[in-house]
PDB file of N, CA, C, O and CB in Angstrom:
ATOM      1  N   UNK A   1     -27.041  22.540  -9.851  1.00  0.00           N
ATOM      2  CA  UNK A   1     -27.774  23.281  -8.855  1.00  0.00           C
ATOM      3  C   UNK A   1     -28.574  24.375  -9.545  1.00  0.00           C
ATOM      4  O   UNK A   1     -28.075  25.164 -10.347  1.00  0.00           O
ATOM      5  CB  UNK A   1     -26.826  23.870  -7.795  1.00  0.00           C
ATOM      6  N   UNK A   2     -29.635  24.367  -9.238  1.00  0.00           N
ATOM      7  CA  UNK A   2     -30.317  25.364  -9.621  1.00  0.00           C
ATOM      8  C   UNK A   2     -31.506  24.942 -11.105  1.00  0.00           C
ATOM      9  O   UNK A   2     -32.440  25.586 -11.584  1.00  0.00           O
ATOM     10  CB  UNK A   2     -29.106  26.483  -9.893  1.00  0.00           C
ATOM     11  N   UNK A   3     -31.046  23.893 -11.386  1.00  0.00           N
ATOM     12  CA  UNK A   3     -31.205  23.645 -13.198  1.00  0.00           C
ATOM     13  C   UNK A   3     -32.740  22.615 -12.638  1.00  0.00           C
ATOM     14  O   UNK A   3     -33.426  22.079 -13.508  1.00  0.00           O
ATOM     15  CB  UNK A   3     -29.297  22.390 -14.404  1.00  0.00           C
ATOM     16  N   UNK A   4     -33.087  22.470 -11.214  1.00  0.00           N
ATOM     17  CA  UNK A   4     -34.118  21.177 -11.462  1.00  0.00           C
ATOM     18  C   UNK A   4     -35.132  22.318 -10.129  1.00  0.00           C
ATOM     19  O   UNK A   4     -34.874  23.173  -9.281  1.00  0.00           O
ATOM     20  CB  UNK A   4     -33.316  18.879 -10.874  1.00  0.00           C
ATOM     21  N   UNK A   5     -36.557  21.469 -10.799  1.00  0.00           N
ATOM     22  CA  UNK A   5     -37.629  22.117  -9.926  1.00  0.00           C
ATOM     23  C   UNK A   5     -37.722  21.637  -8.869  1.00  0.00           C
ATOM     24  O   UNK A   5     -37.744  22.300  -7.832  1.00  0.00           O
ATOM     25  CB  UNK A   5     -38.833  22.131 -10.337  1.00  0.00           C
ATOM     26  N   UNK A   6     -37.804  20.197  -8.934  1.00  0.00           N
ATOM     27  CA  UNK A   6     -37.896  19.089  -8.169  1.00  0.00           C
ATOM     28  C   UNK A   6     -36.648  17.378  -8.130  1.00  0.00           C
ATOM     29  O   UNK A   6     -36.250  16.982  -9.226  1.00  0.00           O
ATOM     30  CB  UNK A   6     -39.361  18.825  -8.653  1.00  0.00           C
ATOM     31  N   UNK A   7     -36.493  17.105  -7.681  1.00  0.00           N
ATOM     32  CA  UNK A   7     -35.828  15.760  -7.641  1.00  0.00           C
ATOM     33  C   UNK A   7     -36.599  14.835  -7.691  1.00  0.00           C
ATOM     34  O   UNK A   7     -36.123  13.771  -8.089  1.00  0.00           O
ATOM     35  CB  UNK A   7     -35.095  15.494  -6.630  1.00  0.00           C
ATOM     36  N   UNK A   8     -38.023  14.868  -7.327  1.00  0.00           N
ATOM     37  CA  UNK A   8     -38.929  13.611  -7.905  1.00  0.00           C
ATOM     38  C   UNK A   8     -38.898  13.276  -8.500  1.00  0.00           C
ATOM     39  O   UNK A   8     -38.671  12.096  -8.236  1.00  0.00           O
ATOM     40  CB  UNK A   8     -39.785  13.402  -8.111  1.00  0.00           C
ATOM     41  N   UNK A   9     -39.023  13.510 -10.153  1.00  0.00           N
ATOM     42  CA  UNK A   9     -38.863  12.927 -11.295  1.00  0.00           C
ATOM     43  C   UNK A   9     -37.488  11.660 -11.669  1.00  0.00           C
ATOM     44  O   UNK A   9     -37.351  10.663 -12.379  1.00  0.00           O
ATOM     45  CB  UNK A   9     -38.798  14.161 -12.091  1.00  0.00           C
ATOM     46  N   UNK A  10     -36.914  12.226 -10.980  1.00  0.00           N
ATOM     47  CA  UNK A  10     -35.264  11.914 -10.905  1.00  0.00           C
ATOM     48  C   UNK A  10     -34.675  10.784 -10.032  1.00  0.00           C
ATOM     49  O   UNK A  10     -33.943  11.140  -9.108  1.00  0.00           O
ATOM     50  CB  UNK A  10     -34.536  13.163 -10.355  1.00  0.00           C
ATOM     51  N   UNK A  11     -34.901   9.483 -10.207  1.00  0.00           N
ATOM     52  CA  UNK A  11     -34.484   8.255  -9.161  1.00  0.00           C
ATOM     53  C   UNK A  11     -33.445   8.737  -9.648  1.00  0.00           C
ATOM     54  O   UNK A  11     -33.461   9.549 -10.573  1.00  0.00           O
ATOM     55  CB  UNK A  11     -34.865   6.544  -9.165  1.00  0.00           C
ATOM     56  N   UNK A  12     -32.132   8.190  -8.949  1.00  0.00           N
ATOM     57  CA  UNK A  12     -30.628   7.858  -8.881  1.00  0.00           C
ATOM     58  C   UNK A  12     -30.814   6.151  -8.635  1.00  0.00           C
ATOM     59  O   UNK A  12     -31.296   5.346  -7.838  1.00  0.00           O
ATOM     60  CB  UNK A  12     -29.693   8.816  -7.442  1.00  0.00           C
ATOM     61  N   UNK A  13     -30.058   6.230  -9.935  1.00  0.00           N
ATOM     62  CA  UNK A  13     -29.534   4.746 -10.784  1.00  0.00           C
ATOM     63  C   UNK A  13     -28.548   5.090 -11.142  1.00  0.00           C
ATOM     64  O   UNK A  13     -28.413   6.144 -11.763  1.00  0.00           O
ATOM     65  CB  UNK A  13     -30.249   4.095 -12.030  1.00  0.00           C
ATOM     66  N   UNK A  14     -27.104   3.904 -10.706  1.00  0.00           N
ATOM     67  CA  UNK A  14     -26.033   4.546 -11.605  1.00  0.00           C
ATOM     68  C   UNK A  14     -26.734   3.887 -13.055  1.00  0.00           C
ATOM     69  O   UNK A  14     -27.515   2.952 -13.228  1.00  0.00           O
ATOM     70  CB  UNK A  14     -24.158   3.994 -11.184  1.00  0.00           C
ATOM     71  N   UNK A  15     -25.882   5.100 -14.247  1.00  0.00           N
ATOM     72  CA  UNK A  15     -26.112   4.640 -15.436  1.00  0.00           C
ATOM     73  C   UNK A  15     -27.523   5.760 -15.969  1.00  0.00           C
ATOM     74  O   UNK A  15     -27.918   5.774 -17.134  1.00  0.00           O
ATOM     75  CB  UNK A  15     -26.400   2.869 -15.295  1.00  0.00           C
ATOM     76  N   UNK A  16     -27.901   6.308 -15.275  1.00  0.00           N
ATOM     77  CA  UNK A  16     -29.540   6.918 -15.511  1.00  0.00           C
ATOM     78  C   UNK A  16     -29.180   7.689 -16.499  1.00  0.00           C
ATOM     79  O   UNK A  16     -28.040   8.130 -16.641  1.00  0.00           O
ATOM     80  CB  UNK A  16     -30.419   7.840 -14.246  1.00  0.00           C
ATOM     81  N   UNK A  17     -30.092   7.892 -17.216  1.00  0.00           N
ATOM     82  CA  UNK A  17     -30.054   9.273 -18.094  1.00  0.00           C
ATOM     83  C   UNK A  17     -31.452  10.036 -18.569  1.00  0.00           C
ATOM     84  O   UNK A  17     -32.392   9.718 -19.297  1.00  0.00           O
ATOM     85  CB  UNK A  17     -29.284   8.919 -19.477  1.00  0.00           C
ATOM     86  N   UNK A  18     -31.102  11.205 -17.781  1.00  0.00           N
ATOM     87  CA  UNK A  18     -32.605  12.245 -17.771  1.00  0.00           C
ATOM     88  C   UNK A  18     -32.552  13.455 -18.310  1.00  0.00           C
ATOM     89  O   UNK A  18     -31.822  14.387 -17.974  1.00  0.00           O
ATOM     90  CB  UNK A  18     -33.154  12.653 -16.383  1.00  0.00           C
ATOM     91  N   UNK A  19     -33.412  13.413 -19.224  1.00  0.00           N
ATOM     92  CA  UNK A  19     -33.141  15.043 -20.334  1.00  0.00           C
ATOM     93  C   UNK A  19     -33.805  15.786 -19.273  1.00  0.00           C
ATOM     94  O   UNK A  19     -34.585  15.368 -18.417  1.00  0.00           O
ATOM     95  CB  UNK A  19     -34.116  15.304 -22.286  1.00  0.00           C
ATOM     96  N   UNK A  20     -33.289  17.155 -19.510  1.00  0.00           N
ATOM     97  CA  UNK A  20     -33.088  17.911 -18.971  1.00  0.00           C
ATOM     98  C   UNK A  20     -34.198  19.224 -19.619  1.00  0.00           C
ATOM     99  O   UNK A  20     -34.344  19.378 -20.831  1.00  0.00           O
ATOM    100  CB  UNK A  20     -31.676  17.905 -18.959  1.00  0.00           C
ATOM    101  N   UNK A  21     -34.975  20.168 -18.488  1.00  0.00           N
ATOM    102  CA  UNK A  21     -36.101  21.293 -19.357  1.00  0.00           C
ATOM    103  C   UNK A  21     -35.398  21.930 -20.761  1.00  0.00           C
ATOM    104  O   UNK A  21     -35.827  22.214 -21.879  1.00  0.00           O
ATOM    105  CB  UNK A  21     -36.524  22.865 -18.212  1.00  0.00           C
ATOM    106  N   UNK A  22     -33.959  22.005 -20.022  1.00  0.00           N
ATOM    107  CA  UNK A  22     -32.880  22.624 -20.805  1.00  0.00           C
ATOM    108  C   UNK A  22     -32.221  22.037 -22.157  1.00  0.00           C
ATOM    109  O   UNK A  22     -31.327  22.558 -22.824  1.00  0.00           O
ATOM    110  CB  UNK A  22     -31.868  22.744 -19.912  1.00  0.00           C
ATOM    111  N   UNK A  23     -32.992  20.637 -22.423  1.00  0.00           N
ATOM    112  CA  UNK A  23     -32.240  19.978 -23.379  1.00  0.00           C
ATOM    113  C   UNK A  23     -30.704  19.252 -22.880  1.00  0.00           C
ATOM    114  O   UNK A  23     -30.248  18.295 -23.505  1.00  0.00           O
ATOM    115  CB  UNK A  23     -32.047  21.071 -24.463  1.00  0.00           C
ATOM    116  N   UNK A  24     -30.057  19.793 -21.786  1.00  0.00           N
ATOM    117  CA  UNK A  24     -29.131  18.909 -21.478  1.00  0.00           C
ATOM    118  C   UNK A  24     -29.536  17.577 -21.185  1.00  0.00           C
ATOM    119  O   UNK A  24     -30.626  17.006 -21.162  1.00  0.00           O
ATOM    120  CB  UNK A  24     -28.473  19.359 -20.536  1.00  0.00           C
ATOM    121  N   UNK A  25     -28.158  17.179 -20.929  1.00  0.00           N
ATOM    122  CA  UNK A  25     -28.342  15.562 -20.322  1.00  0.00           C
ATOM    123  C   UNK A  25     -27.758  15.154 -19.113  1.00  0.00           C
ATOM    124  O   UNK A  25     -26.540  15.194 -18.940  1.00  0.00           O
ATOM    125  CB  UNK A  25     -27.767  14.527 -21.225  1.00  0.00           C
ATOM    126  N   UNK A  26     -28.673  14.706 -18.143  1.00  0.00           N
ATOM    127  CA  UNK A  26     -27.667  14.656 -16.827  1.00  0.00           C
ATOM    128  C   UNK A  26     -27.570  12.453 -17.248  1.00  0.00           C
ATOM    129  O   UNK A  26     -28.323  11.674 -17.832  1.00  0.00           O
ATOM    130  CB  UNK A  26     -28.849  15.498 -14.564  1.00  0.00           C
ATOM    131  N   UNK A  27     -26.220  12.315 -16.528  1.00  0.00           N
ATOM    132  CA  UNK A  27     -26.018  11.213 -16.588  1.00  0.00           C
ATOM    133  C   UNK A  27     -25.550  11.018 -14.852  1.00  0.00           C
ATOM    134  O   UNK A  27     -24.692  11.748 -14.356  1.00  0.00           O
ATOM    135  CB  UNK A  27     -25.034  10.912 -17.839  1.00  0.00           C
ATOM    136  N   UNK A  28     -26.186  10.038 -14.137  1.00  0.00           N
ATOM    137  CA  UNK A  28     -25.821   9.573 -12.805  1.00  0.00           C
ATOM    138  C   UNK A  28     -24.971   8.602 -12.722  1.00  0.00           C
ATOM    139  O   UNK A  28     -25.050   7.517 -13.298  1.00  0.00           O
ATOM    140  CB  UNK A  28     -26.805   9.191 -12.116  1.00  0.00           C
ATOM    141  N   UNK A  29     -24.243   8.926 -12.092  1.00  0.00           N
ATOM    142  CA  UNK A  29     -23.120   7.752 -11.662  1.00  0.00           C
ATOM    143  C   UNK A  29     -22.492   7.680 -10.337  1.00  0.00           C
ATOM    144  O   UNK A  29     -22.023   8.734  -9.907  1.00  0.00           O
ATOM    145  CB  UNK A  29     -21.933   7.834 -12.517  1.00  0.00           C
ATOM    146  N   UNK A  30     -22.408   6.717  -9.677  1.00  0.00           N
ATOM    147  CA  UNK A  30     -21.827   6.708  -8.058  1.00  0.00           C
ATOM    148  C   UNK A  30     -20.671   7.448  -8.346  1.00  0.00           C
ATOM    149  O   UNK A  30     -20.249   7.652  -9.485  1.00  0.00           O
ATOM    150  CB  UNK A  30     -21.426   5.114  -7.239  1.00  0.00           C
ATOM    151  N   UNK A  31     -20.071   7.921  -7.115  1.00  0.00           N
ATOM    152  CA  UNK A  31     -19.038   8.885  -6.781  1.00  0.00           C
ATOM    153  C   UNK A  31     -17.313   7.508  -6.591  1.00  0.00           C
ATOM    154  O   UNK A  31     -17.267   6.656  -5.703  1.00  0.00           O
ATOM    155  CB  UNK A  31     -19.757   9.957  -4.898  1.00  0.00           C
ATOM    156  N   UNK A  32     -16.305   7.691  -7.548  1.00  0.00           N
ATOM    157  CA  UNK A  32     -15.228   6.709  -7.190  1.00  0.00           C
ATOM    158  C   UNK A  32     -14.582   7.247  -5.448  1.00  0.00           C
ATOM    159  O   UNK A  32     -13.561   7.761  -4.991  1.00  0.00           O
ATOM    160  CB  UNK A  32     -13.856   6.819  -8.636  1.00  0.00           C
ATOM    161  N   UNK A  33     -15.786   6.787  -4.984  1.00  0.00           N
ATOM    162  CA  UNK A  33     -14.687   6.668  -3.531  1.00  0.00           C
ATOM    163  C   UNK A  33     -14.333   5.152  -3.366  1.00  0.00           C
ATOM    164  O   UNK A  33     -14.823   4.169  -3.923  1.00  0.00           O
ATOM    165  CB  UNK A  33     -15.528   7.225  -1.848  1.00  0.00           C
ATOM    166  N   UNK A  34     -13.345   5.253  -2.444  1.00  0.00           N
ATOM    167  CA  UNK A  34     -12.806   3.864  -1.977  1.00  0.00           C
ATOM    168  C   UNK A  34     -14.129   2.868  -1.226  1.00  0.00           C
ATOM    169  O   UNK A  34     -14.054   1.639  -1.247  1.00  0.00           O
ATOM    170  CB  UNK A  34     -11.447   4.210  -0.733  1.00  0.00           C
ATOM    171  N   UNK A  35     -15.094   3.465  -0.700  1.00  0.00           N
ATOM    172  CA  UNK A  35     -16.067   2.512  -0.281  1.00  0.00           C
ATOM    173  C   UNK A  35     -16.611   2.374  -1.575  1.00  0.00           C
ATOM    174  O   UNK A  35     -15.763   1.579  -1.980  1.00  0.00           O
ATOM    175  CB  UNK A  35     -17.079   2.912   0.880  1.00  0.00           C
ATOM    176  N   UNK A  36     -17.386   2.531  -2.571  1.00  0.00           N
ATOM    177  CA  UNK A  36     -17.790   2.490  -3.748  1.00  0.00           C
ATOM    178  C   UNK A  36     -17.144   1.440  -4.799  1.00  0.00           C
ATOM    179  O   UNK A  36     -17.819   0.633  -5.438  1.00  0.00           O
ATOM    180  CB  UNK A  36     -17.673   3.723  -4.110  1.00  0.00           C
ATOM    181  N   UNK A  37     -15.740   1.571  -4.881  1.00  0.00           N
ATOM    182  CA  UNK A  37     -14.803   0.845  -5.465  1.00  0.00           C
ATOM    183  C   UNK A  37     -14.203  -0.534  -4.773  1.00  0.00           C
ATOM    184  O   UNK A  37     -14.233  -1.627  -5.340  1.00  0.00           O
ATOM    185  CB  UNK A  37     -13.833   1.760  -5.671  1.00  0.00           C
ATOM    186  N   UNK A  38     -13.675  -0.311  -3.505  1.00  0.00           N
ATOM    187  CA  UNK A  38     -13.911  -1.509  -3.201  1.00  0.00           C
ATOM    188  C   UNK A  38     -14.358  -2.694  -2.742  1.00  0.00           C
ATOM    189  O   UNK A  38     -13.904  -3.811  -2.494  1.00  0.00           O
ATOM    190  CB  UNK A  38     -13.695  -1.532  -3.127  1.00  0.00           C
ATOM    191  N   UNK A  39     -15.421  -2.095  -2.701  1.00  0.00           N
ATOM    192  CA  UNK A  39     -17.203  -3.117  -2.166  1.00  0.00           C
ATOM    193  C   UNK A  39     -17.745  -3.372  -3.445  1.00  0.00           C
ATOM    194  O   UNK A  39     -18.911  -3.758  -3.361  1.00  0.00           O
ATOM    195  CB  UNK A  39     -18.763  -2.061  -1.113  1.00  0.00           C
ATOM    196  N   UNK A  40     -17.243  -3.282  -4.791  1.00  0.00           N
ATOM    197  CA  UNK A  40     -17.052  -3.335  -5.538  1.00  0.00           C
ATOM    198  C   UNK A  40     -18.665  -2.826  -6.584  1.00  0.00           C
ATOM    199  O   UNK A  40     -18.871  -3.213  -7.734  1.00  0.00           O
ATOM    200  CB  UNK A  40     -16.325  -4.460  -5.403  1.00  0.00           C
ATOM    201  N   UNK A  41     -19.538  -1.961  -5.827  1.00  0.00           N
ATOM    202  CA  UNK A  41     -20.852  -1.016  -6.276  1.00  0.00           C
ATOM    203  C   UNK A  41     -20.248  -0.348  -7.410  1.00  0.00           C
ATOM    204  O   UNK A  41     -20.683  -0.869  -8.437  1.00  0.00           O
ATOM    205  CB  UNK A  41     -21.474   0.186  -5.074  1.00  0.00           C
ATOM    206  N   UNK A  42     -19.412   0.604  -7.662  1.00  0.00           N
ATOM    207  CA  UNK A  42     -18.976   0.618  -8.705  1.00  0.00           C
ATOM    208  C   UNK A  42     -17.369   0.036  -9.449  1.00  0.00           C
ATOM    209  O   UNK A  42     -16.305   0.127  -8.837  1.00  0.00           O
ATOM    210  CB  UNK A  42     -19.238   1.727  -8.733  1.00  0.00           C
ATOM    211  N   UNK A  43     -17.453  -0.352 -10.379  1.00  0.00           N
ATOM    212  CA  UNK A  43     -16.472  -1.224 -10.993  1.00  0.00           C
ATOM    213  C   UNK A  43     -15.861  -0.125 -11.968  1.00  0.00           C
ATOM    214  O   UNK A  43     -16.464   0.900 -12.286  1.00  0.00           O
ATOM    215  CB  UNK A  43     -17.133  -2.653 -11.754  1.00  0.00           C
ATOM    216  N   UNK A  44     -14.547  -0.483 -12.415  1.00  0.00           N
ATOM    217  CA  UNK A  44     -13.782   0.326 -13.336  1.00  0.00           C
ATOM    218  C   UNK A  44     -15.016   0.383 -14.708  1.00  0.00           C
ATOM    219  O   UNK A  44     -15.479   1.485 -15.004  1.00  0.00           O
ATOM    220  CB  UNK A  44     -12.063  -0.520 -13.725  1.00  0.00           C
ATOM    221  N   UNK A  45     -15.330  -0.478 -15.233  1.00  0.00           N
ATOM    222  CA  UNK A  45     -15.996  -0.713 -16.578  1.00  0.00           C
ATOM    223  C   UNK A  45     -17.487   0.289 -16.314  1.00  0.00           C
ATOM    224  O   UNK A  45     -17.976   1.073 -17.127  1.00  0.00           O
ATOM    225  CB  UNK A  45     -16.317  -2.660 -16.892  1.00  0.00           C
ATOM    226  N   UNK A  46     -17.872   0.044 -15.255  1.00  0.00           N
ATOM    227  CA  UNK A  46     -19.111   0.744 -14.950  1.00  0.00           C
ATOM    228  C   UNK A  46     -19.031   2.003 -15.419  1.00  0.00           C
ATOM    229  O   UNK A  46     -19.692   2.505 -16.329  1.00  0.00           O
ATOM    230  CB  UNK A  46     -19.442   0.784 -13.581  1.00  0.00           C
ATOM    231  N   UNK A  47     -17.579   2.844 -14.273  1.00  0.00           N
ATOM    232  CA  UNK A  47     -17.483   4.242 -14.691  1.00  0.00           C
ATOM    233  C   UNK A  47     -17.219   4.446 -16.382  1.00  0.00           C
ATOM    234  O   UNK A  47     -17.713   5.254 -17.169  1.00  0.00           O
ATOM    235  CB  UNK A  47     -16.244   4.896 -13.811  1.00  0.00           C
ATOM    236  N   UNK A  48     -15.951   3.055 -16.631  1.00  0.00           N
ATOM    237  CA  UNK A  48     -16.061   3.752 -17.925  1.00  0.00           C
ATOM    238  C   UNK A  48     -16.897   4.493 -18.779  1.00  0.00           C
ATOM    239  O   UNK A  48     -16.850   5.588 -19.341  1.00  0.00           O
ATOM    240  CB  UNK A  48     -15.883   3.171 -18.489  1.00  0.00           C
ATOM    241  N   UNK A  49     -17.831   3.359 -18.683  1.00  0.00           N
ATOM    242  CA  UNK A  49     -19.361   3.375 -19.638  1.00  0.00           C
ATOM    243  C   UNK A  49     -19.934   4.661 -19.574  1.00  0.00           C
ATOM    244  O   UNK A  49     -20.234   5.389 -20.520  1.00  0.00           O
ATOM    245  CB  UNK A  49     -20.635   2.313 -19.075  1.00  0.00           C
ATOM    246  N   UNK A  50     -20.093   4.925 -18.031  1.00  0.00           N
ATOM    247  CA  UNK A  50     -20.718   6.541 -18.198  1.00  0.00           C
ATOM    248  C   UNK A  50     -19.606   7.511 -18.777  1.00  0.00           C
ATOM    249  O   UNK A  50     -20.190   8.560 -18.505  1.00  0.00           O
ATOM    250  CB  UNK A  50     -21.225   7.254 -16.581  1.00  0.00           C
ATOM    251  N   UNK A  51     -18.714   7.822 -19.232  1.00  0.00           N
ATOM    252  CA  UNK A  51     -17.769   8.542 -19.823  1.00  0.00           C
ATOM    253  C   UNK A  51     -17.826   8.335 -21.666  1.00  0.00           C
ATOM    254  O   UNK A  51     -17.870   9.251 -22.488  1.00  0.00           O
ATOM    255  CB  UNK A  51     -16.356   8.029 -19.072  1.00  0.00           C
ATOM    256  N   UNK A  52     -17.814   7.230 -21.874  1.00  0.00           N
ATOM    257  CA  UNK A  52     -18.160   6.452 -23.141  1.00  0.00           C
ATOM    258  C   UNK A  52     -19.634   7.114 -23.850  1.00  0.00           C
ATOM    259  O   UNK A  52     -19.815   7.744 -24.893  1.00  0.00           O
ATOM    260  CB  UNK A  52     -18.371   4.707 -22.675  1.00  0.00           C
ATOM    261  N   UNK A  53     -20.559   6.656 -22.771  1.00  0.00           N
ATOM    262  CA  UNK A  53     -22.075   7.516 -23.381  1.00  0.00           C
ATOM    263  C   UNK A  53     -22.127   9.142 -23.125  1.00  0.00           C
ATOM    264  O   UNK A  53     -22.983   9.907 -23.568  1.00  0.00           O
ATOM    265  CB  UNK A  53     -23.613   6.880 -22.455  1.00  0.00           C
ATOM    266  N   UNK A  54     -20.908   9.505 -22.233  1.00  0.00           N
ATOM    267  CA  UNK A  54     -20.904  11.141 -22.297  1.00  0.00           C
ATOM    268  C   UNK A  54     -20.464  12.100 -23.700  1.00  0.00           C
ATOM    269  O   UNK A  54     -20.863  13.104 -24.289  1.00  0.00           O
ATOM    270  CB  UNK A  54     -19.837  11.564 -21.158  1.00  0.00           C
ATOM    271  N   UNK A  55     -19.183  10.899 -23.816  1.00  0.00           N
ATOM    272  CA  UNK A  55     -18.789  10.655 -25.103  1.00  0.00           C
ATOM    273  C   UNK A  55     -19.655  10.937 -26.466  1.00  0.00           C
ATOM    274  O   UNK A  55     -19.619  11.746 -27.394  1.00  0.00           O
ATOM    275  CB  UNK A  55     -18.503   9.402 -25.038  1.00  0.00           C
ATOM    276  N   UNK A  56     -20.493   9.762 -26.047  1.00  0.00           N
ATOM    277  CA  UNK A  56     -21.238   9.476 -27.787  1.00  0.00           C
ATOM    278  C   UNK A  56     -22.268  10.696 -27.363  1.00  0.00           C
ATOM    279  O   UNK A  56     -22.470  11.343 -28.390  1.00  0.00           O
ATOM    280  CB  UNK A  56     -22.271   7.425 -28.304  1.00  0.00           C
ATOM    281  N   UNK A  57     -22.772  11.090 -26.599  1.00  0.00           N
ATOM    282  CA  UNK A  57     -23.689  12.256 -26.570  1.00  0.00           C
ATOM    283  C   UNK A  57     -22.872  13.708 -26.919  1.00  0.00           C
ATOM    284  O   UNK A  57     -23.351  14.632 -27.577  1.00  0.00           O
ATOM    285  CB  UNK A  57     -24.389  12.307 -25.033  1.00  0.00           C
ATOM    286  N   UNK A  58     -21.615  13.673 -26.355  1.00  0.00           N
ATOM    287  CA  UNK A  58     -21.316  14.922 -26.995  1.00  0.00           C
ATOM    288  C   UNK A  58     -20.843  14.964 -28.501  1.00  0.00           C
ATOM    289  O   UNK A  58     -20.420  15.996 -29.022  1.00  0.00           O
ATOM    290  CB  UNK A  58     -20.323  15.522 -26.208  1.00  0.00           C
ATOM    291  N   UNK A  59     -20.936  13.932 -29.058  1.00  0.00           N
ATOM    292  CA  UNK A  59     -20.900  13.644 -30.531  1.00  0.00           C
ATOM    293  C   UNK A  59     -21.853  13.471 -31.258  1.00  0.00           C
ATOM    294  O   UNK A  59     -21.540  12.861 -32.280  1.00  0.00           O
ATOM    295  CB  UNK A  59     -20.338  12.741 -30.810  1.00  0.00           C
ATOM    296  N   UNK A  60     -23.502  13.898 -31.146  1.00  0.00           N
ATOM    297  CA  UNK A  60     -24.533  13.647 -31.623  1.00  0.00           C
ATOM    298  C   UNK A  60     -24.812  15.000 -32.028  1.00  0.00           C
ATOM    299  O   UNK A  60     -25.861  15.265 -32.614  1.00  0.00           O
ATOM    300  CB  UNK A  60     -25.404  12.940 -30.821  1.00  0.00           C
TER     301      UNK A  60
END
């Protein structure tokens, strides 16, 4: 909150990744609710992945 001018720039894709004015990195990912999980939009491996590339980014 506060960190973006606009949300235009910014589709929501899980998986997205958008540098930030700030040099951060935002990474999007659906929210694990039970509709999400078991309609099966997001999958265990999915979330992993975004944790995995949060991972290798905070190791760069």
């Amino acid at each position: 909150r506060g960190q973006l001018a606009g949300k235009k720039p910014y589709f929501f894709q899980h998986g997205a990744k958008y540098e930030m004015p700030d040099g951060k990195i935002l990474l999007a990912s659906y929210h694990p609710s039970n509709q999400n999980t078991q309609t099966g939009k997001l999958t265990r491996q999915m979330f992993g992945r975004i944790f995995e590339e949060a991972a290798r980014l905070a190791n760069r």
